[in-house]
Steps between C-alpha positions, in 0.01 A plus 500: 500500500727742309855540588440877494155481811750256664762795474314750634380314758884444601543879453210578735636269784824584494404883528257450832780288601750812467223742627472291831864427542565941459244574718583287788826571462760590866651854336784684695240744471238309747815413775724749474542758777546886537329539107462861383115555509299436166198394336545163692676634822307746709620798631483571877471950527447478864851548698436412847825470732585212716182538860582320796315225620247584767458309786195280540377224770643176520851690349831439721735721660834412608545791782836559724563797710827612548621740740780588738392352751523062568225490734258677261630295209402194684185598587414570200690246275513223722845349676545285168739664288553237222250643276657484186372747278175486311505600202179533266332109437812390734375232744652393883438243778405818697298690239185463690661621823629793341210679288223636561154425245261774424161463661181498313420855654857656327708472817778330673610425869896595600681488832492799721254709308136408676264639215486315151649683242309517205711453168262319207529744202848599593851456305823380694616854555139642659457190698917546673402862561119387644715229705789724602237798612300281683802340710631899571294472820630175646900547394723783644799438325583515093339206313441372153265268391547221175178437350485203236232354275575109498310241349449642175416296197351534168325218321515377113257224370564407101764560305696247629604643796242439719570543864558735825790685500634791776539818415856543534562928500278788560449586129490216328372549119305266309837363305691408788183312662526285138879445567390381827236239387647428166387702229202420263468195271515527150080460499435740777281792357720786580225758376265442815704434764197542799609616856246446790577754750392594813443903512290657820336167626374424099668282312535623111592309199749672289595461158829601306707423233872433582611526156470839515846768562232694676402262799807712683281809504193283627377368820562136419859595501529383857431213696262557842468196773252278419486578123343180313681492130287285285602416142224300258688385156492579188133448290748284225679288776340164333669572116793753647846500285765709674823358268552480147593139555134429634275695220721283255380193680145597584504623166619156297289268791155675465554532098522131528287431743248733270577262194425182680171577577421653148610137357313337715177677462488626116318250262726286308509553147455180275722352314512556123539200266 
């Protein structure tokens, strides 16, 4: 065999080596975040604003009445006054004595008022004013009432940060839930990021790229309770270089590797006299 078929075939492995090792290659451009859209980064024209979460069974609601009067305070709150204060995804040894769930039909039970007040479908502020107007009957004096979500978590599964975490804020955007569980690997597939969420009773699968400057002006931009973040990796995760260091050594290893088994299987030539 020819030095120069034995040199192209060289050539020719070497370049589907380099063709493999470019395209499977970690860019700042696939993990970077906040990109100005592109040919490669979608852009996002919908601006929706931040929508409150609307209550739905099984939610629950840290309630406490407070008004001028002890008595009424009691009745309502109970004589223990060592509640500490619950904050969103906060957790006590008297959580369960203190909140009320929403029922499958949309409502929930309080002291003093005898009718269930319905509040599925309702933000914090509607459901305080539903609350407040429906205790107007039963309490004389001047009252407020402190209505709470607790409980609240959001769910990742890939990525390397899989797990249940609370949902610690009212508006809590998609980049401070990843601070929270940990950010991305360098694999994760930040161009379909998937959110299952739960919207009217139906749950919907969403898909978004985070990449994008635009995901602000979107309605991934914040995190609702129950969200499910899923993150599948990268189609080039089994031949992925993401340093210089590593395409140097996958480059020299697989050349070699490459060479071995061209050795090994190419006839021998035989030796001249």
């Amino acid at each position: 065999m020819s030095r120069y078929i034995i040199g192209k075939k060289i050539t020719i492995i070497f370049l589907l080596i380099n063709v493999m090792l470019f395209s499977s290659c970690i860019t700042a451009r696939k993990t970077n975040y906040l990109q100005e859209p592109s040919v490669f980064i979608p852009r996002y024209e919908e601006k929706t604003g931040y929508e409150e979460y609307k209550l739905a069974p099984s939610d629950k609601l840290y309630i406490r009445m407070y008004s001028t009067e002890n008595e009424t305070n009691q009745h309502f709150n109970g004589n223990n006054q060592s509640m500490t204060s619950m904050m969103s995804g906060g957790s006590s040894d008297y959580t369960d004595l203190y909140t009320y769930t929403v029922k499958n039909d949309g409502t929930i039970k309080v002291p003093i008022v005898v009718e269930h007040i319905y509040v599925a479908g309702k933000n914090i502020r509607e459901t305080k004013k539903t609350i407040e107007e429906a205790l107007k009957p039963y309490i004389l004096e001047k009252f407020v009432v402190d209505v709470k979500i607790i409980g609240r978590y959001f769910n990742v599964i890939g990525g390397g940060s899989t797990g249940k975490f609370p949902i610690i804020r009212e508006k809590m955007n998609i980049f401070q839930a990843l601070a929270l569980a940990g950010d991305f690997d360098t694999y994760s597939d930040r161009s379909k990021i998937k959110i299952l969420r739960e919207t009217n009773g139906t749950t919907q699968i969403k898909v978004f790229d985070i990449r994008s400057k635009d995901i602000i002006n979107s309605e991934f931009y914040y995190i609702q309770p129950n969200d499910v973040i899923y993150i599948q990796n990268v189609k080039e995760q089994f031949f992925s270089v993401s340093t210089f260091g590593t395409a140097l050594s996958t480059i020299f290893s697989t050349f070699s590797f490459g060479l071995f088994f061209y050795n090994l299987f190419s006839p021998s030539t035989p030796a001249s006299n």
